[in-house]
N, C-alpha and C positions, 0 to 999 in steps of 0.2 A: 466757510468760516463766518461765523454770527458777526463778527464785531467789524468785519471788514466794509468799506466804504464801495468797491467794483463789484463786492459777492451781492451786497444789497441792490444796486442798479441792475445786475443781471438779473436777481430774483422779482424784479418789480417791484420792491419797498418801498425804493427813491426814484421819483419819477428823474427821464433822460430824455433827451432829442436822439433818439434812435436815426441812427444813418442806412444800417445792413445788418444784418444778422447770418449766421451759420450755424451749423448742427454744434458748433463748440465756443464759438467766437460771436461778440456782440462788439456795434461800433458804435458811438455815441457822440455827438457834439462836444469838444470840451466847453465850460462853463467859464473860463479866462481864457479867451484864447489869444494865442500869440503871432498869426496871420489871418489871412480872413479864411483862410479852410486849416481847421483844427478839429482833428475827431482822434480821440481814442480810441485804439481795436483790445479789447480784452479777453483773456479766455476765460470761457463758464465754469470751468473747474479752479479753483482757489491755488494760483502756485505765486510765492510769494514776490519772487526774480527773477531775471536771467541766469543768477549765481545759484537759485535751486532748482534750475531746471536737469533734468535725466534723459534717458531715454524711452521711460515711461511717460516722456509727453512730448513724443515726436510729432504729432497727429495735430495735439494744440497747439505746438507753435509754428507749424508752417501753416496752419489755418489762421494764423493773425496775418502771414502774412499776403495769404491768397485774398482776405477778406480787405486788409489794405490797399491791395490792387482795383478791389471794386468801388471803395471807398472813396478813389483819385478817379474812376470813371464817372459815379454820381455824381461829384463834386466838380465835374469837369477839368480837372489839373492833369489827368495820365499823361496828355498827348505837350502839356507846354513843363511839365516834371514834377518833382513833389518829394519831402524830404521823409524819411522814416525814422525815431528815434527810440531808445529803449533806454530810461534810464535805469542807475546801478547804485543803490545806497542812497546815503545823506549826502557826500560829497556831490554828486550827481544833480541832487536837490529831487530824486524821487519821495515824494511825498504820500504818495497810497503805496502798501506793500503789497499789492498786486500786481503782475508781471502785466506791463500793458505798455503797447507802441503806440507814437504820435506819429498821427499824418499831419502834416504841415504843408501848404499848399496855398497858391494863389496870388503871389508878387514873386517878386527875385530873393529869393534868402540869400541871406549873407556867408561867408564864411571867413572865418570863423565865428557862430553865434555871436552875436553882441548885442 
């Protein structure tokens, strides 16, 4: 998708702080982050949500989350834990309409977010 903000970091347009990459998934540093380990895992193919996902993208979305898992090992969070999230719409506050998980990692997260 041209006009999209995740299709363009995955094409190189927009430079990123690259974390990991996979044959389908790309991780990147978020740019506000909200603990000290915050990276986006995104897929390379353009799918808007989790509410348009099929099963024509079985492949890319257990690749964010395989690629998540490496992502908490670089970042050294695996072994002390690390939160995954996926948000859904505006209420959610997803703000790029590209299907992409945060890894959150590196203090005690709270719950419920606050």
């Amino acid at each position: 998708m041209s006009d999209c903000l995740f299709c363009k970091i995955v094409a190189g347009e927009i430079p990123s702080s690259k974390v990991a990459e996979s044959d389908t998934a790309y991780a990147f540093d978020d740019i506000a982050p909200q603990a000290p380990v915050h990276v986006l895992v995104v897929p390379k193919q353009h799918i808007t949500s989790a509410d348009h996902v099929t099963t024509d993208h079985c492949c890319s979305v257990d690749d964010l989350v395989l690629l998540a898992q490496q992502v908490a090992d670089i970042k050294g969070v695996r072994a002390s834990g690390y939160r995954l999230v996926m948000n859904v719409g505006a209420d959610a506050q997803m703000t790029v309409p590209h299907l992409h998980l945060h890894v959150l990692g590196g203090r005690l997260l709270e719950w419920p977010p606050g």
